[in-house]
PAZALO-429581 format. One line per field, with one value per residue (C-alpha): residue number from 1; residue in one letter; x, y, z. Coordinates in steps of 0.05 Angstrom, whole numbers. Example, Ala and Ser with C-alpha at 12.3 -4.5 7.8 and 13.67 -1.06 7.14 Angstrom:
2
pos <- 1, 2
code <- A, S
east <- 246, 273
north <- -90, -21
up <- 156, 143
***
This chain:
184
pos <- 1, 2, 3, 4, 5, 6, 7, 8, 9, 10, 11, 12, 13, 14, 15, 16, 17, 18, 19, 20, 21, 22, 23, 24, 25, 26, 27, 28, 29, 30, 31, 32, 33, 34, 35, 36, 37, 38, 39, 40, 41, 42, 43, 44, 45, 46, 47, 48, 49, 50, 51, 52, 53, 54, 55, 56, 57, 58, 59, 60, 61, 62, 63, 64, 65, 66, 67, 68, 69, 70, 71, 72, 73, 74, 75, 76, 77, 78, 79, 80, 81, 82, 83, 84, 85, 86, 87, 88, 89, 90, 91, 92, 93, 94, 95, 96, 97, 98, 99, 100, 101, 102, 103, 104, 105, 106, 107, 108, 109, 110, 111, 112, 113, 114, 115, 116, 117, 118, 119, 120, 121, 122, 123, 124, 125, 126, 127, 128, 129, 130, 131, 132, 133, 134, 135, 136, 137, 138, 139, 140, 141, 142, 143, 144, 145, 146, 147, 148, 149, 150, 151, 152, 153, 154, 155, 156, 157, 158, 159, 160, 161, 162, 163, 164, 165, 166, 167, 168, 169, 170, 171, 172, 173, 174, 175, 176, 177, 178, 179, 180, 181, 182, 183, 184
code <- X, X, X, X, X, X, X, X, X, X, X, X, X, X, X, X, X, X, X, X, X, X, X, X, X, X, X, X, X, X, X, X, X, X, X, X, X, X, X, X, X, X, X, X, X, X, X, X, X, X, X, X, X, X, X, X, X, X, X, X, X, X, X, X, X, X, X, X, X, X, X, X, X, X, X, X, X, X, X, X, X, X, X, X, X, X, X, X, X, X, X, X, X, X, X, X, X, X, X, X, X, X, X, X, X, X, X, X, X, X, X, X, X, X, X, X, X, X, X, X, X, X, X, X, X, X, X, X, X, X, X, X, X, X, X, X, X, X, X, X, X, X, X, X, X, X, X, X, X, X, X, X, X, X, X, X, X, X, X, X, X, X, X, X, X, X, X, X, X, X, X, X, X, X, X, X, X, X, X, X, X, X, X, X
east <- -881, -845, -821, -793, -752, -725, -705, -671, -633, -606, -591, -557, -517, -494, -469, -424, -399, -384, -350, -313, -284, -257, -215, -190, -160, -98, -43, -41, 32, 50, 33, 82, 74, 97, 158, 151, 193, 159, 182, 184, 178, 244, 249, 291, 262, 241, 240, 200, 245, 312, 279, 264, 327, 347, 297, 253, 169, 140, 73, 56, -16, -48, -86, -99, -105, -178, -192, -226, -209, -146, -121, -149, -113, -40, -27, -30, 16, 62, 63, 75, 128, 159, 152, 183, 250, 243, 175, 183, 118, 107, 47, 35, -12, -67, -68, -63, 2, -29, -45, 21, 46, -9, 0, 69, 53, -3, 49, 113, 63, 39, 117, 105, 165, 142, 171, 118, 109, 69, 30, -11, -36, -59, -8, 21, -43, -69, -9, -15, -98, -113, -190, -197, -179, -148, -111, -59, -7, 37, 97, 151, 224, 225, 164, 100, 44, 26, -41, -82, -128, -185, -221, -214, -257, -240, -206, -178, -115, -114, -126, -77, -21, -39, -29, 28, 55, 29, 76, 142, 134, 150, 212, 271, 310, 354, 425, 448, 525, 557, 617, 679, 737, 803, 840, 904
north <- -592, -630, -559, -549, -602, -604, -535, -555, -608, -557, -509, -563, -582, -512, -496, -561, -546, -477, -498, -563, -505, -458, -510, -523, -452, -467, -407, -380, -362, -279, -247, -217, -155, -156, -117, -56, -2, 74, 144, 207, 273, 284, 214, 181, 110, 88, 7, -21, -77, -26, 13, -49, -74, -14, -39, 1, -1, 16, 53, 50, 93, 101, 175, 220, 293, 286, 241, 283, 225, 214, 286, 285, 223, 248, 293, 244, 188, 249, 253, 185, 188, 244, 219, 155, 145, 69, 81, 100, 124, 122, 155, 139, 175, 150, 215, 213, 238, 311, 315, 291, 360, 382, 328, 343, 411, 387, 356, 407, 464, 430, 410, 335, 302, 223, 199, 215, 169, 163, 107, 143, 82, 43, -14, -23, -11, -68, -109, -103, -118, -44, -26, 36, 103, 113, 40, 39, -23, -32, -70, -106, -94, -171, -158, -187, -145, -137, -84, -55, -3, 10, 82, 143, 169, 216, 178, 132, 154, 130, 58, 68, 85, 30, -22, 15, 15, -64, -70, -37, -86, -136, -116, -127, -70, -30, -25, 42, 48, 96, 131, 137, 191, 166, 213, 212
up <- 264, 210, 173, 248, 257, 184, 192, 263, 230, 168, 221, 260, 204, 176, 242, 250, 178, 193, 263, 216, 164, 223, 246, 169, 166, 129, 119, 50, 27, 29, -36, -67, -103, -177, -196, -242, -269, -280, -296, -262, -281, -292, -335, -292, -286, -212, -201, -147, -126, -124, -81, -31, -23, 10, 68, 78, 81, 17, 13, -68, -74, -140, -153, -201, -205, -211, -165, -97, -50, -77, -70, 6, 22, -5, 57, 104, 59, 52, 130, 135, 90, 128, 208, 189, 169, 142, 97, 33, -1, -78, -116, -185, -217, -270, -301, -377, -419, -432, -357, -324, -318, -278, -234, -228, -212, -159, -118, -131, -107, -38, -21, -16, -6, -44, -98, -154, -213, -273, -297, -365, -396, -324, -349, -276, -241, -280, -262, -193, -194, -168, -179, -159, -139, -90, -80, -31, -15, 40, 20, 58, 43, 20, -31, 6, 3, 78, 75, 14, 23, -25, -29, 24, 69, 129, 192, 144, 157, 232, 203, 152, 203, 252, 204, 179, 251, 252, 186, 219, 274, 244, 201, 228, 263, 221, 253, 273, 263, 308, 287, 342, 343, 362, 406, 425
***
């Protein structure tokens, strides 16, 4: 009877704590993704933060040519890239120095249209805390990361465009100019 009632009152007690620390939920600040500078295969150097102020979403997916779920997840960030005018998808891969033409020629030879970087010695992947492959971040024009996605695994990709969809929602609307003829 007494194990009862001491177990009662530790029950009692972890359930007012956990209903104390609900109520304590503070807001953490945005995290902002770190800034980093990569090349392509053509050497021309690709910054992250240039290509955010031109405002739009940023998809930024680390992969590598010998990755399986990486190379099953690509279609679908190409599509992505493709169906929406502000998102802007970047895949750098981990693929060593002797491998980056292969990867090059993975991408040129299934007509993705992403901007393709390479990151041989994992440098930026350890900059931005990325674990494993496939990592994918959703970044706001501004910088904050708003969704990171860890792994790949069929249907993923219906997540991965709802919060992509979530993300667009809340970026401000780009303004369309409209162009007027003057006649006469």
């Amino acid at each position: 009877m007494k194990k009862k009632i001491i177990l009662l009152i530790t029950m009692l007690f972890l359930f007012i704590s956990l209903m104390q620390a609900s109520e304590q939920v503070t807001e953490q600040p945005a995290e902002k993704i770190a800034d980093f500078t990569l090349e392509d295969a053509e050497g021309n150097q690709v910054n992250l933060y240039e290509t955010l102020q031109k405002g739009d979403a940023v998809i930024i997916d680390f992969w590598a040519t010998w990755c399986m779920l990486c190379c099953k997840a690509l279609p679908h960030l190409n599509n992505f890239h493709e169906k929406y005018d502000n998102v802007h998808v970047i895949i750098i891969s981990e693929d060593s120095k002797g491998r980056m033409k292969k990867a090059d020629a993975y991408i040129k030879s299934r007509g993705y249209t992403v901007t393709s970087l390479f990151d041989p010695t994992g440098e930026v992947k350890k900059l931005l805390g990325a674990e494993v492959l496939p990592e994918t971040f959703y970044v706001k024009p501004d910088g904050e990361i708003f969704f990171r996605h860890r792994g790949y695994k069929k249907g993923a990709e219906v997540e991965m465009e709802e919060k992509l969809k979530e993300m667009l929602e809340t970026l401000p609307k780009k303004e369309i100019k409209e162009t007027t003829e003057e006649t006469n």
